[in-house]
GULUM-699408 format. One record per atom (N, C-alpha, C, O): residue in three letters; x, z, y. Coordinates in steps of 0.001 Angstrom, whole numbers, padded with zeros to 6 digits, always signed. Each point is the difference from the previous one (the first is absolute). Example, Ala and Ser with C-alpha at 12.3 -4.5 7.8 and 13.67 -1.06 7.14 Angstrom:
REM residues 2
ALA+013190+007800-005690
ALA-000890+000000+001190
ALA+000900+000000+001200
ALA+001036+000665-000019
SER-001386-001385+001069
SER+000820+000060+001190
SER-000770+000730+001090
SER+000509+000169+001108
REM end
This chain:
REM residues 221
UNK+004788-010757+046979
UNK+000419+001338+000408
UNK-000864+001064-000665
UNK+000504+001037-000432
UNK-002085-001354+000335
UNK-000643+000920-000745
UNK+000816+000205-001280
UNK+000744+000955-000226
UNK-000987-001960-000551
UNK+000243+000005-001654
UNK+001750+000881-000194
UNK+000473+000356-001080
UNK+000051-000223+002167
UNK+001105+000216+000128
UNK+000352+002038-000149
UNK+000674+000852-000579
UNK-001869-001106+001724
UNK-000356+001382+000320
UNK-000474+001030-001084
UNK+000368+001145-000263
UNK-001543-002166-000392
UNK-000360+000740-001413
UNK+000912+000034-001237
UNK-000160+000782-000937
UNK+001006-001585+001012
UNK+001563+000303-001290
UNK+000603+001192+000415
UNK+000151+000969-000745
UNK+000306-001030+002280
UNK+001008+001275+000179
UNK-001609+001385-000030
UNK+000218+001200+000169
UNK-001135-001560-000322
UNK-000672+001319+000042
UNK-000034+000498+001532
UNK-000255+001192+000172
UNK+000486-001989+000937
UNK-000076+000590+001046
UNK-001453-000439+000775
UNK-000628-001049+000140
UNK+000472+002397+000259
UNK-001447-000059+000777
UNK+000244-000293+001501
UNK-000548-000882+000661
UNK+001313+001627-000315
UNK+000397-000306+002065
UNK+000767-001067+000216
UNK+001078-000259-000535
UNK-001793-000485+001510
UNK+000574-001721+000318
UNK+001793+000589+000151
UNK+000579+001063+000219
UNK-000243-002413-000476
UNK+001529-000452-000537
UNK+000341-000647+000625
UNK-000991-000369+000630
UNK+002336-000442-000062
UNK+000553-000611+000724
UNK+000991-001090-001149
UNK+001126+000496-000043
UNK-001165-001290-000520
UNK+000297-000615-000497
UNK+001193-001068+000070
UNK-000443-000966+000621
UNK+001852+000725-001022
UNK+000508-000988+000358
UNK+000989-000856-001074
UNK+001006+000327-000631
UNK-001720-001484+000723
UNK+000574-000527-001216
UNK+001542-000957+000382
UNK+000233-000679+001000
UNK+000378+000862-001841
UNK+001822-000404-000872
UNK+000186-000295-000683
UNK-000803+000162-000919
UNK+001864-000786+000713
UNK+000585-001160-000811
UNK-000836-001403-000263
UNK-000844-000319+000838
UNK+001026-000360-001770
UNK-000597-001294-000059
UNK-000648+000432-001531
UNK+000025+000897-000843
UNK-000650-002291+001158
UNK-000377-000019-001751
UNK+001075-000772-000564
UNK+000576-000743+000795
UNK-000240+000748-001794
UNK+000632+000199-001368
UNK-000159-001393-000337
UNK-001094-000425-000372
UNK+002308-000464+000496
UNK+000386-001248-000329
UNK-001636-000793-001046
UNK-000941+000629-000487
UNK+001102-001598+000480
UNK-000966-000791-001333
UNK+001260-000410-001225
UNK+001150+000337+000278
UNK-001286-000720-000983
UNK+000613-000181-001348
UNK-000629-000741-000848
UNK-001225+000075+000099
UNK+001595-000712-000837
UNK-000659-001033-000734
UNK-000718+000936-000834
UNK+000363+001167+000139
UNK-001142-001346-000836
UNK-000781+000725-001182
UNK+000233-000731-001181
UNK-000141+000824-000904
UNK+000426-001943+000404
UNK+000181-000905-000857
UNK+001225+000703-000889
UNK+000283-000566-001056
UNK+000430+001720+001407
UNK+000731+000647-000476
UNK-001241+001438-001137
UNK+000265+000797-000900
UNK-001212-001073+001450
UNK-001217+000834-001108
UNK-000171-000391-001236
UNK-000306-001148-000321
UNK+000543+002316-000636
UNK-000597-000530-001132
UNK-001260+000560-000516
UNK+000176+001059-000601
UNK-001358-001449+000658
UNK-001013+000672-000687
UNK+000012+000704-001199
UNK-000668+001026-000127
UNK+001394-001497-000806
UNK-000117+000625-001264
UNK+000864+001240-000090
UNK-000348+001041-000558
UNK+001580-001265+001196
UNK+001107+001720+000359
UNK-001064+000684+000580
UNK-000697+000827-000587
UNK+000549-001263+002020
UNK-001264+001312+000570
UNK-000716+000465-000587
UNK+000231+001194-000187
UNK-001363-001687-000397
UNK-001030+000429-001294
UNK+000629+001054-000650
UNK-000409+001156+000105
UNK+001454-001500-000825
UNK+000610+001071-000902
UNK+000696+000886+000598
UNK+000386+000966-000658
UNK-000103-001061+001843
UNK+000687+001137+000835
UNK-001305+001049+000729
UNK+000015+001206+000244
UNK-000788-001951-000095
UNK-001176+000784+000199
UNK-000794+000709-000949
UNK-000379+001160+000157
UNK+000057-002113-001462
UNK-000557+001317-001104
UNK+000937+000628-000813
UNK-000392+000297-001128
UNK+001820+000043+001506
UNK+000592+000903-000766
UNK+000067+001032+001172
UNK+000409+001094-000389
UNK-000755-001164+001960
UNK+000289+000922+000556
UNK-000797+000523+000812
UNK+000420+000994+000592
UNK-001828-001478-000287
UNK-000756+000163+000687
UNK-000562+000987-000418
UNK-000125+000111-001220
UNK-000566+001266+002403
UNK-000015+001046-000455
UNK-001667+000086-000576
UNK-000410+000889-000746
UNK-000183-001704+001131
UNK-001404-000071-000377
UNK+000114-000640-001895
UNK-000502+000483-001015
UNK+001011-001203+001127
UNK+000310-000674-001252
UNK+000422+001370-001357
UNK-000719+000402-000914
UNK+001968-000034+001246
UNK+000678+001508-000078
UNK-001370+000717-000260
UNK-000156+000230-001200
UNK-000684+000108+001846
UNK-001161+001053+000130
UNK-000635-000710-001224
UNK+000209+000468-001119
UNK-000986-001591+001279
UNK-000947-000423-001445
UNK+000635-000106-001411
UNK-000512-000059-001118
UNK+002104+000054+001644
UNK+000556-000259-001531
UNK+000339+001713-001028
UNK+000258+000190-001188
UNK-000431+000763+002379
UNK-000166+001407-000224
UNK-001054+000189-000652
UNK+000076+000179-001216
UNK-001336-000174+001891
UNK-001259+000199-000467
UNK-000242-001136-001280
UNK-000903+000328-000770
UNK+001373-001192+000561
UNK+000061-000868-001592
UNK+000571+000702-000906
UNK-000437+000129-001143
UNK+001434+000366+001571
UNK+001289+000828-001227
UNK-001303+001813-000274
UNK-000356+000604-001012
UNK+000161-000461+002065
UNK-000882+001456-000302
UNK-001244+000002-000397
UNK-000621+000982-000407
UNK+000095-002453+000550
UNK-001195+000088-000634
UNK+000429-000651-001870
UNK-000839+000240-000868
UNK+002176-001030+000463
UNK+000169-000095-001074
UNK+000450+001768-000461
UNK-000393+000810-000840
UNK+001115-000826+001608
UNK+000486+001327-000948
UNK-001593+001154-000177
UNK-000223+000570-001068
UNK-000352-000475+001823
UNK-001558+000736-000317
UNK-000617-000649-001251
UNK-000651+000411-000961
UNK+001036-001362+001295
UNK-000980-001415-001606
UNK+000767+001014-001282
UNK-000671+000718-000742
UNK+002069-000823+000671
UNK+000709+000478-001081
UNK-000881+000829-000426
UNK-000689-000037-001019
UNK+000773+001113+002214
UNK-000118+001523-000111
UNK-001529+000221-000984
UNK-000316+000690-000969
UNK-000252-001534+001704
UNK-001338+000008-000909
UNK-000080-000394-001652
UNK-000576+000600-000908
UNK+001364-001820+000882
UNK-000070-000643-001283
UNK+000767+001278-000822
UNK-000357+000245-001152
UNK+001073+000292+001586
UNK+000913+001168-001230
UNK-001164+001052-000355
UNK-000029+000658-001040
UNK-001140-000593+002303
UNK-001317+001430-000765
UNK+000019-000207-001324
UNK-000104+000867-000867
UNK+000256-002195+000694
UNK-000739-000434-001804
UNK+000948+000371-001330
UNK-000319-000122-001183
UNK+001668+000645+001776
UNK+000755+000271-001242
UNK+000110+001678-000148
UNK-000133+000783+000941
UNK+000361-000476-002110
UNK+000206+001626-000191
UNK+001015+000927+001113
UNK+001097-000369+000420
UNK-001484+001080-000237
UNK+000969+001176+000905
UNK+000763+000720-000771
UNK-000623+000860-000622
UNK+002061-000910+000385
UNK+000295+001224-000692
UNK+000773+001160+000822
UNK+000562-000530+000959
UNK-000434+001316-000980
UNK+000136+001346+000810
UNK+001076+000992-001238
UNK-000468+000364-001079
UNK+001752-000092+001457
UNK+001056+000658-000262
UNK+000444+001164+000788
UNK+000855+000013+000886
UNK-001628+001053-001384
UNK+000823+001024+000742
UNK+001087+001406-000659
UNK-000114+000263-001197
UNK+001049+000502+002003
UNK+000979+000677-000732
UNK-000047+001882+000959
UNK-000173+000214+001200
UNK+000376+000683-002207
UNK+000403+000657+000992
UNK+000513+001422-000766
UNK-000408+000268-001130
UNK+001282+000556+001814
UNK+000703+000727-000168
UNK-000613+001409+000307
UNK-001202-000180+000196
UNK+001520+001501-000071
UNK-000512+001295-000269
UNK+001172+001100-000390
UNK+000645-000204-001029
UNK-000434+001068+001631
UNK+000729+000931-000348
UNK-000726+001270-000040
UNK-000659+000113+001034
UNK+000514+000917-001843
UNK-001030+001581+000194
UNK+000959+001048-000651
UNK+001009-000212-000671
UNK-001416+001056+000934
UNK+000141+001303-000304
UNK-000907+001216+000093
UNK-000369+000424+001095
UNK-000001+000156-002288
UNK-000949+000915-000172
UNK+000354+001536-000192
UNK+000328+000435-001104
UNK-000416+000403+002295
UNK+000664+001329+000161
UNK-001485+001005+000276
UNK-000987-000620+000394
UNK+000880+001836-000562
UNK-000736+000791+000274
UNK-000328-000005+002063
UNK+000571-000495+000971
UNK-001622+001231-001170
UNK-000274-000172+001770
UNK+000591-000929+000559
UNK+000033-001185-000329
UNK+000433+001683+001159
UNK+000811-001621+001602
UNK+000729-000091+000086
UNK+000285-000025+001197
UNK+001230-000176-002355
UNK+001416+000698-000667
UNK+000143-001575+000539
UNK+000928-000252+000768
UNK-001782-000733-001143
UNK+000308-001621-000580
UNK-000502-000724+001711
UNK-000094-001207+000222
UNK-000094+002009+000512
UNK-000454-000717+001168
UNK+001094-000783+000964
UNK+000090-001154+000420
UNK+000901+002674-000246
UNK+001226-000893+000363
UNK+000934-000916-001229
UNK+000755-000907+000348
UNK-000867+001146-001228
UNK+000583-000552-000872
UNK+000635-001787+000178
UNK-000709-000846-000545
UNK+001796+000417+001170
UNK+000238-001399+000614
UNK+000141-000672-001309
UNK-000507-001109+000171
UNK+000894+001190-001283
UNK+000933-000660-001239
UNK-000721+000473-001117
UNK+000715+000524-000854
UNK-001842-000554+000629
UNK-000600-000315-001185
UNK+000309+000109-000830
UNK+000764+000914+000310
UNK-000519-001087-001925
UNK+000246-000309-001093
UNK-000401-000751-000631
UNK+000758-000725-000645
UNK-001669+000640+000601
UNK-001096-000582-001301
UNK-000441-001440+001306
UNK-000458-000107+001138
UNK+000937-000699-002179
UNK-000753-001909+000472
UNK-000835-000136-000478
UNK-000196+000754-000953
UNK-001022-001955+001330
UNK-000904-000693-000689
UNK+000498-001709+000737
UNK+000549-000341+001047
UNK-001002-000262-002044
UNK+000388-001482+000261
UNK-001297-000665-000427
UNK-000484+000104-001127
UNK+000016-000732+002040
UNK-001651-000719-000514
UNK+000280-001215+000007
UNK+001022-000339+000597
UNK-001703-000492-001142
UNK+000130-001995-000027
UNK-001605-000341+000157
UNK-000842+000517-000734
UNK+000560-001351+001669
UNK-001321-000329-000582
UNK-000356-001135+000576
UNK+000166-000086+001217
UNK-000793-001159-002030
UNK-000339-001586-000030
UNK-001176+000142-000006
UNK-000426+000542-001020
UNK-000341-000828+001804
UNK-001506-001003-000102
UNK-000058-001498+000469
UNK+000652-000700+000776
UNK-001808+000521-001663
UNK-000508-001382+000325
UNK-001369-000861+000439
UNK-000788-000111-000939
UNK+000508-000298+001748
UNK-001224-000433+000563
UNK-000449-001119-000473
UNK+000953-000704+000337
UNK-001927-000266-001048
UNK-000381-001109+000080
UNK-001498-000012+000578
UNK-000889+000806-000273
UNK+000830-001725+000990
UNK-000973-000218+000544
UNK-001227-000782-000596
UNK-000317-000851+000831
UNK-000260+000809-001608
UNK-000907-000857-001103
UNK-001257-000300+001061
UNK-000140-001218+000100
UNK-000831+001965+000734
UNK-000908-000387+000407
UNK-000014+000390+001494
UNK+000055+001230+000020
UNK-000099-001671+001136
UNK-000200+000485+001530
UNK-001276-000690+000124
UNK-000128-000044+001224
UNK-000521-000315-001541
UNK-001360-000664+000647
UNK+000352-000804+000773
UNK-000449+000243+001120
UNK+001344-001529-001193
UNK+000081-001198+000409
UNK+000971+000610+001660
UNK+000149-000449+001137
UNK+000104+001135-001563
UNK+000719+000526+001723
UNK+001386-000491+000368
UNK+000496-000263+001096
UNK-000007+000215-002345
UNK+001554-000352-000162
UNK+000011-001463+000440
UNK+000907-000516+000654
UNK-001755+000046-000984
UNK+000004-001759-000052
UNK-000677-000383+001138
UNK+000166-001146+000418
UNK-001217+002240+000400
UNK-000242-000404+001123
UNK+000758+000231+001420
UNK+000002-000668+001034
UNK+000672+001945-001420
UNK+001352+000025+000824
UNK+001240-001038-000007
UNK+000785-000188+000929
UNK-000793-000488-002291
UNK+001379-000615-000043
UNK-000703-001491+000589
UNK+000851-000674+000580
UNK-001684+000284-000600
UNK-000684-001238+000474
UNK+000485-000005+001804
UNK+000739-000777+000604
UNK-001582+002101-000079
UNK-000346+000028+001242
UNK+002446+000053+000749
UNK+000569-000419+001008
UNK-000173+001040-002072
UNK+001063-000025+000538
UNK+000687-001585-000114
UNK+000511-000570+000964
UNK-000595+000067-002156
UNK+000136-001296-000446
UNK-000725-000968+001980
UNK+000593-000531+000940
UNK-001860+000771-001216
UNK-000520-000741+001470
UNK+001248-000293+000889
UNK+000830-000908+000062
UNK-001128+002398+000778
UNK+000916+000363+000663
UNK+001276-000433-000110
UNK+000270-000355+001147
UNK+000452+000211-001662
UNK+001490-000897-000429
UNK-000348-001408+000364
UNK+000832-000687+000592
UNK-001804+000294-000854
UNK+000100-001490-000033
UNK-000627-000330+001412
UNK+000157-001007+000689
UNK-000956+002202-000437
UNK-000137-000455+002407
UNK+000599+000133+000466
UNK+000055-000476+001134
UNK+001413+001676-001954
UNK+000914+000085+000720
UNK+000727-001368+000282
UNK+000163-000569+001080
UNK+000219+000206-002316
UNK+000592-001529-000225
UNK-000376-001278+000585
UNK+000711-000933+000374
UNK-001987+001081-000370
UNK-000340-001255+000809
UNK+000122+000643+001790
UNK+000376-000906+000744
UNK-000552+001856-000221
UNK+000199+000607+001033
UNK+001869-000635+000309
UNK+000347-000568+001035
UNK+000093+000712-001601
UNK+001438-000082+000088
UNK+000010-001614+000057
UNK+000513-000487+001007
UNK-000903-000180-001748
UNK+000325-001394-000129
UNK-001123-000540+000942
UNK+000256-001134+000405
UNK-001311+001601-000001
UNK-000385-000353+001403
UNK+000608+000339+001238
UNK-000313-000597+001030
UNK+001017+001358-001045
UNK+000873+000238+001433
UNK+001540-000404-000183
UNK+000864+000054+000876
UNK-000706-000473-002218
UNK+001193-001603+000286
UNK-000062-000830+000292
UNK+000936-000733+000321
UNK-002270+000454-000305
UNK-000537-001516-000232
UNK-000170-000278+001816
UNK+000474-000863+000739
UNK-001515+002220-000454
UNK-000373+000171+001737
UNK+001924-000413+000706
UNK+000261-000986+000689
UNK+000797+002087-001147
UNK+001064+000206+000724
UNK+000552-001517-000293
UNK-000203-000734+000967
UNK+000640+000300-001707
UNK+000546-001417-000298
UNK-000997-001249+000811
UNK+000392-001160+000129
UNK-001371+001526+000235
UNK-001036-000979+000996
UNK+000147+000497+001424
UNK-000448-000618+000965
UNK+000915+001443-000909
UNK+000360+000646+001453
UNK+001173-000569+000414
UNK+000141-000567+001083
UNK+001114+000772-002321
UNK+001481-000148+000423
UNK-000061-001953+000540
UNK+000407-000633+000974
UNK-001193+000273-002330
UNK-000057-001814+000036
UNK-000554-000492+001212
UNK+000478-000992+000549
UNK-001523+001658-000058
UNK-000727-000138+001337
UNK+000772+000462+001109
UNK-000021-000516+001117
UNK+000943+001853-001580
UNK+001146+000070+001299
UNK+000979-001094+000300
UNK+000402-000048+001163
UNK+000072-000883-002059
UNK+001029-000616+000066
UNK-000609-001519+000531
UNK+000712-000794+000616
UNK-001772+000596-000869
UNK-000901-001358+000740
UNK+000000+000373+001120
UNK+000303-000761+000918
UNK-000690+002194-000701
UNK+000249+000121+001992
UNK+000578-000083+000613
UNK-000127-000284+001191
UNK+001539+000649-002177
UNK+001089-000109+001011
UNK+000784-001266+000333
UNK+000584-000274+001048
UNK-000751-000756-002671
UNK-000149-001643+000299
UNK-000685-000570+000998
UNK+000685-000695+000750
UNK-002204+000801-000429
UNK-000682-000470+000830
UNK+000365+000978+001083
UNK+000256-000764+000931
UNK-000080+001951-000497
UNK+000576+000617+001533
UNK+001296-001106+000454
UNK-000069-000640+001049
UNK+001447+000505-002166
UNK+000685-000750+000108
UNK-000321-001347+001057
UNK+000369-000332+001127
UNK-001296-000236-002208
UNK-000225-001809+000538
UNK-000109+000104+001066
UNK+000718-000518+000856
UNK-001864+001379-000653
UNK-000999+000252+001485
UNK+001175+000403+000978
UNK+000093-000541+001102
UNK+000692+001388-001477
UNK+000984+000229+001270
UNK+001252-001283+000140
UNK+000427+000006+001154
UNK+000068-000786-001781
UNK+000360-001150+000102
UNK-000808-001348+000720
UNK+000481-000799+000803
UNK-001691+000824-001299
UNK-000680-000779+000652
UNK-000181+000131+001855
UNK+000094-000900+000835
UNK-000354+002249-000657
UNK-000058+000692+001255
UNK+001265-000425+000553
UNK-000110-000779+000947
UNK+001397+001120-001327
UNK+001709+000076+000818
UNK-000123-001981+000207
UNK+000643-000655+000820
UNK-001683+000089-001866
UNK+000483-001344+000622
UNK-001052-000403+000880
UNK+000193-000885+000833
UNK-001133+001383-000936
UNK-001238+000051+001074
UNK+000560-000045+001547
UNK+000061-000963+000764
UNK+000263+002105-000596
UNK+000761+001050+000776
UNK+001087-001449+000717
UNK-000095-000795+000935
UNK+000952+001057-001889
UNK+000962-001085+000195
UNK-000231-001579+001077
UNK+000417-000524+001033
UNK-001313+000326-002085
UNK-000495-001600+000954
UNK-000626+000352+001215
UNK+000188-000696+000998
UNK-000999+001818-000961
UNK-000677+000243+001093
UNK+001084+000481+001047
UNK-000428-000096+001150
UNK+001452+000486-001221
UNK+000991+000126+000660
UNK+000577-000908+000450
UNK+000670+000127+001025
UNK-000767-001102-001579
UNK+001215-001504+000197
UNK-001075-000731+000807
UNK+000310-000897+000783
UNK-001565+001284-000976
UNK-001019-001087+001018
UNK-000201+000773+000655
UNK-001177-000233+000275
UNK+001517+001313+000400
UNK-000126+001077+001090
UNK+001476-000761+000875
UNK-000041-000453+001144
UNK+000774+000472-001686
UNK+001303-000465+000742
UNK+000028-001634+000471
UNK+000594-000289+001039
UNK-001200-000672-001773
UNK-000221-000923+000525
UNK-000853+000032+000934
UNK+000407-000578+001008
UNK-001764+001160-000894
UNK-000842-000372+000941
UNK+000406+001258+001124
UNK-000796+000149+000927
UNK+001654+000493-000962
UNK+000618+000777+001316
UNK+000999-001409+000725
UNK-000250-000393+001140
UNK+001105-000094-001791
UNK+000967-001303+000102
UNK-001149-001191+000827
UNK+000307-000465+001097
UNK-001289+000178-001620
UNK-000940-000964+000319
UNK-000781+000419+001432
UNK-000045-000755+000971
UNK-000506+001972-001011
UNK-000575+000673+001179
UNK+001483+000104+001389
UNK-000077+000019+001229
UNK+001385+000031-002241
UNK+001048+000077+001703
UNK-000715-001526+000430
UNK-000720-000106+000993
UNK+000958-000742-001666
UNK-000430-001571+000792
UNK-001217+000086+000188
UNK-000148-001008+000691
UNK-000794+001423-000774
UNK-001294-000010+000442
UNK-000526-001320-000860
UNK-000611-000930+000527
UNK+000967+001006-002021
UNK-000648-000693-001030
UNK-001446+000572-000464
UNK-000863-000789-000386
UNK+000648+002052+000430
UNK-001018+000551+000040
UNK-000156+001159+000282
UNK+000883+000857-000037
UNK-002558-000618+000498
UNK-000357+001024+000956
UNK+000050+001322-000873
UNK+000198+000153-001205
UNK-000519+001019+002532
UNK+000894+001064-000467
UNK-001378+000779-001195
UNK+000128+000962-000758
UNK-001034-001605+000943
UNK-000849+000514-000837
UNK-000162-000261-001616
UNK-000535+000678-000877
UNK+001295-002078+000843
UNK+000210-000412-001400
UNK+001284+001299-000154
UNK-000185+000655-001025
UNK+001101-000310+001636
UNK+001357+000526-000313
UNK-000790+001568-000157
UNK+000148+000767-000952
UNK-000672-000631+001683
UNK-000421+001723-000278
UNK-001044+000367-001400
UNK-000279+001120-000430
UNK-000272-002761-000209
UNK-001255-000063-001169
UNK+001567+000442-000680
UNK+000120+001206-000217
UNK+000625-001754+000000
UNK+001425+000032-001115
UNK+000751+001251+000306
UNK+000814+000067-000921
UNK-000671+000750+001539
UNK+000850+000859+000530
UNK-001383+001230-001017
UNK+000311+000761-000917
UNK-001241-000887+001285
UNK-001402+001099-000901
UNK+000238-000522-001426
UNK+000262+000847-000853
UNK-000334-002401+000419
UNK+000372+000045-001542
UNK+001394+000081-000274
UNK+000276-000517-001083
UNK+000562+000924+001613
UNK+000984+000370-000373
UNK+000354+001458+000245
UNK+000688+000527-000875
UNK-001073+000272+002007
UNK-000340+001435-000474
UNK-000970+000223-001335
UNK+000584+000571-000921
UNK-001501-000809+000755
UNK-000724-000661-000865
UNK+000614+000203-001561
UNK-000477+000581-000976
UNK+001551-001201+001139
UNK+000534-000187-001619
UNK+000918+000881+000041
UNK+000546+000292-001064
UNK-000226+000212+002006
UNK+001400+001355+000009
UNK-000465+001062-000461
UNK+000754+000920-000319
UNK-002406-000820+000164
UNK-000870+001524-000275
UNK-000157-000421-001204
UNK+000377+000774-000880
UNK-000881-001905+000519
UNK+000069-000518-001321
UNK+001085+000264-000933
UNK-000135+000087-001220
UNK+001039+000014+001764
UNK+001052-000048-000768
UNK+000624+001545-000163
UNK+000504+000363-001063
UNK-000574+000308+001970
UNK+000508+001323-000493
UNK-001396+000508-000804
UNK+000132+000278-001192
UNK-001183-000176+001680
UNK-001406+000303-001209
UNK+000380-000681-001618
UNK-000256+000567-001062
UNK+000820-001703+001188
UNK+000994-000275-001538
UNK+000987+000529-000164
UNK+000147+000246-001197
UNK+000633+000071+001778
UNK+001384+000989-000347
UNK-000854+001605-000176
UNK+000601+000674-000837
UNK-001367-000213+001199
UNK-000367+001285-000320
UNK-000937-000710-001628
UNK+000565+000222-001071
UNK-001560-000803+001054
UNK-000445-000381-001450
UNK+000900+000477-000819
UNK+000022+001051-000641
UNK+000909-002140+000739
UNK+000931-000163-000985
UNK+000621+001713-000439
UNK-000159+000420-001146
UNK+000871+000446+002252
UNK+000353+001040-000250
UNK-000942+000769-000517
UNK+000409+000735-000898
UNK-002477-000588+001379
UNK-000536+000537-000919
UNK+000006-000538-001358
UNK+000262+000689-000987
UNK-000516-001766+000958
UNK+000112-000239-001605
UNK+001346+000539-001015
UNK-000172+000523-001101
UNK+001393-000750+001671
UNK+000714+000658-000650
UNK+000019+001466-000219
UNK+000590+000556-000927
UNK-001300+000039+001879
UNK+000281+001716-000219
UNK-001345+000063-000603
UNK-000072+000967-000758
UNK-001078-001687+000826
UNK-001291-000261-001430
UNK+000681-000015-001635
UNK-000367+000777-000881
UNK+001197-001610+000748
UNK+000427-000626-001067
UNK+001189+001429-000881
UNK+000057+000333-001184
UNK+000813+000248+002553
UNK+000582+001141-000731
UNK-000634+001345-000543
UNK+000281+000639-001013
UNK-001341-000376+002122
UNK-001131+000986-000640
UNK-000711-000167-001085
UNK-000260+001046-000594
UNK-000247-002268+000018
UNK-000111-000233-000949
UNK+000909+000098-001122
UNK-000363-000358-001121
REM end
């Protein structure tokens, strides 16, 4: 009820009442590890995030490696005047007289004092922590998804094992109720079996909830 309390964000006690059931079991043997994996690193948003910061720290790498080639710079521009005595030409909207300019420069860079190459290094770095950053948190997410899908195998077993637990302990609950009408045995052996067989009924829904956490583990992932 706490942990409950702190999701909805509520501070003043709550009255709580829980509905519906849990949510059938299902075989899992219908899992494929290798689809999930790939359904997970093409869509996972953390994944998404490092593969951003890889692409922006290559494209910065570029950006650096191009300092080292020439700049050339093209510019154009136009001019209209007119030259009248006093302030005749102030309102003047339509001009006469054009000028048309063109003008190209060019930059090469021959010496920076090792700056160019220590920038393009440090960006170069950077690309490649990005990269391994990225291919370490495939590696983490694909060990998460593989480790989700063993849980939900082993939640599986464990809750099968339990329904037959459960089961027998039920069927020797009913015999030794049958045995106790004849006074085959005392009521204290019948009440030890009646506790392991409540016993395995808690057991067994504590495996039916497993199982449902593991599956809602396995989709968050």
């Amino acid at each position: 009820v706490l942990s409950l309390r702190e999701q909805l964000g509520l501070t003043e006690p709550a009255a709580f009442e829980v509905v519906g059931e849990l949510p059938p079991a299902w075989d899992p043997s219908v899992l494929e590890g290798d689809s999930l994996v790939a359904l997970a690193l093409a869509d996972h948003p953390q994944i998404e995030r490092l593969r951003g910061v890889a692409d922006a720290a290559h494209l910065r790498a570029s950006s650096a490696r191009g300092a080292r080639w020439p700049t050339i710079q093209v510019g154009a521009s136009l001019s209209r005047s007119i030259g009248l005595q006093s302030y005749q030409a102030l309102f003047n909207f339509n001009p006469k007289n054009r000028t048309l300019s063109f003008s190209m420069s060019m930059d090469l860079p021959l010496f920076t004092g090792f700056q160019t190459s220590a920038q393009v290094a440090a960006a170069q770095l950077d690309a490649d922590n990005a990269d391994q950053a990225l291919r370490s948190g495939q590696l983490a997410l694909e060990a998460d998804v593989r480790a989700g899908v063993i849980d939900v195998q082993n939640a599986h077993e464990a809750l099968n094992l339990a329904e037959r637990a459960s089961g027998y302990s039920s069927e020797r609950l009913r015999l030794a109720r049958e045995r106790y009408a004849i006074g085959a045995i005392s009521f204290a052996n019948l009440q030890i079996l009646i506790d392991r067989a409540s016993q395995e009924e808690r057991q067994l829904i504590n495996a039916r909830y497993a199982f449902a956490e593991a599956v809602v583990a396995l989709e968050e992932r």
